[in-house]
N, C-alpha and C positions, 0 to 999 in steps of 0.2 A: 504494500500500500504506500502509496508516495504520499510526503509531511510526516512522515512517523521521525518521531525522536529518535535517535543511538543515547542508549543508556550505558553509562562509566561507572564503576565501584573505583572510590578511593582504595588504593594499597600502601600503606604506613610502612617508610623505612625500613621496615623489621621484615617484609614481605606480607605480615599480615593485612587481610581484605576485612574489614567488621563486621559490613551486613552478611556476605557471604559466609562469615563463618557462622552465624546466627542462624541465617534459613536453614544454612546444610547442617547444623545439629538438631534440626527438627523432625516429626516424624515424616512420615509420607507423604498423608493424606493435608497436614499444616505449611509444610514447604510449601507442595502444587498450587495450594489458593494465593501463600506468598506472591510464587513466582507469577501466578493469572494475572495480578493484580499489577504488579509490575509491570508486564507483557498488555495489559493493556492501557496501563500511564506511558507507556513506548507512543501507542497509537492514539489514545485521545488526548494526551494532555491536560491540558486547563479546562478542559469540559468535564474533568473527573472531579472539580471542586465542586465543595459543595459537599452532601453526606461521603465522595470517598476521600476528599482531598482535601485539607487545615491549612490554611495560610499562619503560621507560627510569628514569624517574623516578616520582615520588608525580602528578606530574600529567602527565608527557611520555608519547607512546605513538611507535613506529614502525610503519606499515603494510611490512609486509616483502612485494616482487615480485620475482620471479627469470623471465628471462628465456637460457633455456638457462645459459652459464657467466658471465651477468652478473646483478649480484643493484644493488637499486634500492632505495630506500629515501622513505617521505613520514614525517613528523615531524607531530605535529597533537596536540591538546589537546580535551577536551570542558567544556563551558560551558554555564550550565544555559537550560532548555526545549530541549535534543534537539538541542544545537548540536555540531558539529566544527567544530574551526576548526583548517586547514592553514597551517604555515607555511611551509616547504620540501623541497623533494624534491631527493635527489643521488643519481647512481649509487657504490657502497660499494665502495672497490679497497681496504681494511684489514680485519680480524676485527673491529676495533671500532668504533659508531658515532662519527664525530669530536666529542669534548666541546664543539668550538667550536661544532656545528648543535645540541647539546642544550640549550648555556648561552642562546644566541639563540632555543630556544624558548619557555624559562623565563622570558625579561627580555620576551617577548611575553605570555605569558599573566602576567606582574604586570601589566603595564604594563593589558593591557586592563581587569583585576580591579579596577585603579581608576578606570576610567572610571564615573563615574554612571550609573545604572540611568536609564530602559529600556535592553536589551542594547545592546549596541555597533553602530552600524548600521543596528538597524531602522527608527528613526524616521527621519523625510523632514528632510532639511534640514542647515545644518549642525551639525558636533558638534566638541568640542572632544577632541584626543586627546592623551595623553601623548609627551612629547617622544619620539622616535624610533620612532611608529606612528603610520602614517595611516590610511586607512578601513579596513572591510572590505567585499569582493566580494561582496554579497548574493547567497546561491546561483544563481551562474550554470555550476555545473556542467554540468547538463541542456543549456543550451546550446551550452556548449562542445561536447560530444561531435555536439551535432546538425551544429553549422557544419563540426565536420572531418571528420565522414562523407559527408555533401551533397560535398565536395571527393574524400574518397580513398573508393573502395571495398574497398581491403586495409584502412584503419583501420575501416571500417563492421564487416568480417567478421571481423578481429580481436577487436574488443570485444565482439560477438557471441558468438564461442566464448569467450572467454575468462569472462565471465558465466554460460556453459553450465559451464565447468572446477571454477569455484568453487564454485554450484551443490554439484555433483556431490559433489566433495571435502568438502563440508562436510555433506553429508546422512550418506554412509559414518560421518565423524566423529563426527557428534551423535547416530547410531544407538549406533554403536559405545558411547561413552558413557553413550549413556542405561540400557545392557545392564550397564554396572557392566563393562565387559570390557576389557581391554587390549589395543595390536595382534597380541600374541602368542596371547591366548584367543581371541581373535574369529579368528583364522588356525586355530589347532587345529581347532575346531570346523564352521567351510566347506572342511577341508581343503587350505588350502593355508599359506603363508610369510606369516611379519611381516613381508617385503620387499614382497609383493604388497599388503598392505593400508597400508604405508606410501605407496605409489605411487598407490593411490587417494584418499589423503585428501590428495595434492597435486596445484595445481591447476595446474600444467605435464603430468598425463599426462591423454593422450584415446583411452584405449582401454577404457575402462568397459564393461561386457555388461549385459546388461538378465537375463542368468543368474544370474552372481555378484550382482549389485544384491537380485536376488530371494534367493538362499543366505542371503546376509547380514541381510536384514529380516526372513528366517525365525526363524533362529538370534538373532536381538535381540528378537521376540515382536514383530514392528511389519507391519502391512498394508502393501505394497508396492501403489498402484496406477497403471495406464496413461492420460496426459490425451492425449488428438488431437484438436490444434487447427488450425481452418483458416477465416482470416477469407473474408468476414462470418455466416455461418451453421452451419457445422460446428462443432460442442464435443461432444465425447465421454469419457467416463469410464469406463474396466471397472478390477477388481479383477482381479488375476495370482493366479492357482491355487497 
């Protein structure tokens, strides 16, 4: 998809990566939503503010993932040409983010701001970095996911649906929005709760109907249609009545 961001892990002098070692000590099924979550702040971006994404500071974001009654947190920054750069991920046991992962995200994104252009990274060879940052991880997101899928098939099908959830949650949303309607009008008028529509625009529920989906595109003035896809030769498209 052209616009998608390349996503960077800070790597600290020492050769350790934070967040990475954080997802990959997680179990299978917690990693995969991790990584969905990240794989799709790659592609939306700032459309993911809002319930997935906290503005912290003037330049800090949190990507916010919940995980039934545990809630997870990645910390990252954006840097110009279409860069995220993650610094750390922790699972969040207070109301508030800990100031010490925000201040450590802050003293990362100085520190790279004054690194000499070309960006940080991308040239071949070595670079010199400011005292307490080492490289950054040349988008090897994409791989990562590929190596622990090839290993577990719950993390394959996790990340799988979890990308379908988000998706989903975020289409409701940006309809919604784009209607000028609140979750309470957009309930009124498909008949039912701002409970029900709060639950669809988060991306832990998986009971979406391809009814309500259609109610709701009505009532936003937005064409709802069906894609069935089935490699290598099936692609089909109809429009829902």
């Amino acid at each position: 998809m052209s616009g998608e961001f390349t996503i960077e892990y800070v790597e600290l002098p020492n050769g350790r990566v934070p967040a990475r070692e954080f997802v990959d000590s997680l179990d299978d099924k917690t990693a995969a939503r991790i990584d969905a979550f990240v794989e799709r702040l790659r592609t939306y971006g700032n459309r993911m503010q809002g319930k997935f994404v906290k503005k912290l500071t003037d330049n800090i974001f949190e990507l916010r993932v919940k995980q039934f009654d545990r809630i997870f947190r990645v910390l990252f920054f954006y840097q110009p040409g279409m860069l995220i750069v993650i610094t750390s991920g922790f699972q969040k046991k207070t109301q508030e983010t800990p100031p010490s992962e925000i201040r450590r995200a802050e003293q990362l994104k100085k520190a790279l701001d004054e690194v000499p252009k070309p960006l940080h990274g991308i040239a071949e060879g070595k670079r010199s970095y400011p005292e307490g940052v080492g490289t950054m991880k040349r988008d090897k997101h994409s791989e990562i996911v590929e190596q622990r899928a090839r290993k577990s098939a719950t993390y394959r099908k996790t990340f799988g649906r979890t990308l379908h959830q988000i998706d989903l949650a975020l289409l409701v949303r940006e309809m919604r929005e784009d209607a000028g309607l609140t979750q309470a009008e957009l309930a009124k008028k498909v008949g039912t709760t701002q409970s029900v529509i709060a639950r669809l625009e988060d991306a832990e529920y998986t009971g979406h109907s391809l009814t309500m989906l259609e109610r709701i595109a009505a009532v936003c003035g937005i064409a709802l249609k069906l894609h069935a896809e089935k490699k290598p030769n099936f692609d089909r498209e109809v429009a829902l009545v």
